[in-house]
C-alpha positions, 0 to 999 in steps of 0.5 A: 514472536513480535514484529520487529519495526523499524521507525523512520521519522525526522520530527523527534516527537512524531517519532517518539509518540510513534514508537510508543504508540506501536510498543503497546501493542503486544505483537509489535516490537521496535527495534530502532529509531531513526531519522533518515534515509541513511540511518534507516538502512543501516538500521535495517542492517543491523537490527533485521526488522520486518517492517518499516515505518517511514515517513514519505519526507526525510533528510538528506533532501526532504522530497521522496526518501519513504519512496525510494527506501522501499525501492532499495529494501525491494532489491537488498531485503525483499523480507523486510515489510514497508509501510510509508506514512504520507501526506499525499493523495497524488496517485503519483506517490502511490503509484512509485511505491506499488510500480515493483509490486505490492507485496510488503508495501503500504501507503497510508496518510499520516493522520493513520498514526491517530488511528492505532488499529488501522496502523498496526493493521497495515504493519501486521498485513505487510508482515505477512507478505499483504500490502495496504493503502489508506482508504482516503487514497483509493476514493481519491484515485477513484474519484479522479479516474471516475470523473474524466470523460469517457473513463471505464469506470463509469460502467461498473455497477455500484456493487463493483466499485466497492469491489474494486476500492476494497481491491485497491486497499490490498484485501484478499477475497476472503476479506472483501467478501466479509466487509462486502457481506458477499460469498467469495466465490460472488467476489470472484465473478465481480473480479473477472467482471471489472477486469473485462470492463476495465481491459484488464488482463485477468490475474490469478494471484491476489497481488497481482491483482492488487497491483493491477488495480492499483496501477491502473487507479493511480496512473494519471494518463492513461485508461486500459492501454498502460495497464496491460503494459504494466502487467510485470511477472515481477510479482 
C-alpha cells in the first residue's frame, strides 16, 4: 500500500512541483492539496493520510501554522505522520515541533523539496513511526551549543560528535552504525558516553533518545539542568 500525503502549501506553484515530484515515486500517494491551516485539517479528516507535508508559514497568519499543525494532529490524529518544510535554522522552531516527542515529526529546510531522496526519505521514516531533521539544522544547533563558553560539548571526542548529529537526524543505531562504519553495539557505548558527558538521563528507547538530544541541542538557554527537566514519559 502507498503512503497517502497530504500537501499543505500556499504558493500554488511550490504546491504543484511538490505534488508532482513526490507522485513519481511509487510508494507515495497524494491524496490532497491544500493551502492552509484550516483546509489541512479537514483534509486530514477527510482523506485519512499518513503524513503530511506542510510548510512552516501558511494563512490564516503566515507565522507558525506547520508548527502547530503537528500539535493539534498529536492530539486528534496521533497516526497521522508530519514533515514541516521550513526556512529556519532557529533551534527555537525545531525545538516547538520535537517539545511533545518525536515520533512521526520532521523538520527539514525548504531547498530538501530539490532533493527528492532525502524528502521522500523523511516522509517514509515519519510513516513509519521514525522521525527526521535536516542535516543543516543539526550542524547549526551544534555549532551554536558548541561555541558558547563552558558548553558539555566540547568534551565529546570527534567520534561522539558524529554520533550525537546522527543522533539528532532521527537515526536508529542500526543506521548510525552504517553510516558510521561502526558496530551497533560500539554505537551503544558512545550513546551511554554522551549522555554521561552531557548529564543526560539515560534512555532506553531510541525516541526518546532522540528527543533528548534534540532537546538539549535545540534549547537556547540552558545546558544539562533543562534536559532532565524535559525528560517527559509522553514518548
Amino acid at each position: 500500500m502507498p503512503i497517502r500525503i497530504v500537501v499543505a502549501e500556499d504558493h500554488y506553484l511550490l504546491r504543484e512541483g511538490l505534488r508532482r515530484l513526490l507522485e513519481a515515486e511509487r510508494d507515495l500517494k497524494v491524496v490532497a492539496v491544500c493551502d492552509g491551516l484550516d483546509s489541512l485539517l479537514d483534509a486530514v479528516a477527510a482523506d485519512r493520510p499518513d503524513v503530511v507535508v506542510t510548510d512552516i508559514r501558511m494563512p490564516p497568519t503566515n507565522l507558525d501554522e506547520g508548527i502547530r499543525a503537528a500539535e493539534q494532529l498529536r492530539a486528534t490524529h496521533p497516526h497521522v505522520g508530519v514533515v514541516v518544510l521550513s526556512q529556519y535554522l532557529e533551534p527555537g522552531y525545531a525545538h516547538a515541533l520535537f517539545e511533545d516527542g518525536t515520533e512521526r515529526r520532521a523538520y527539514l529546510l525548504k531547498e530538501r523539496v530539490n532533493d527528492i531522496e532525502q524528502l521522500a526519505g523523511a516522509i517514509r521514516s515519519v510513516a513509519a513511526g521514525g522521525s527526521a531533521v535536516d542535516p543543516k539544522v543539526v550542524e547549526a544547533l551544534v555549532g551554536s551549543k558548541a561555541g558558547r563558553e563552558h558548553s558539555p560539548l566540547r568534551e565529546l571526542t570527534p567520534r561522539e560528535r558524529d554520533v550525537l548529529r546522527e543522533m539528532a537526524e532521527g537515526k536508529n543505531n542500526a543506521s548510525i552504525a552504517q553510516s558510521l562504519f561502526l558496530t551497533e553495539r560500539s554505537v551503544e557505548k558512545v550513546i551511554h558516553s554522551i549522555f554521561r558527558k552531557l548529564g543526560l538521563g539515560w534512555e532506553a528507547s531510541v525516541h526518546k533518545r532522540v528527543k533528548a538530544v534534540i532537546l538539549y541541542l535545540a534549547d537556547p538557554e540552558t545546558g544539562t539542568a533543562a534536559l532532565t527537566q524535559s525528560r517527559d514519559t509522553r514518548t
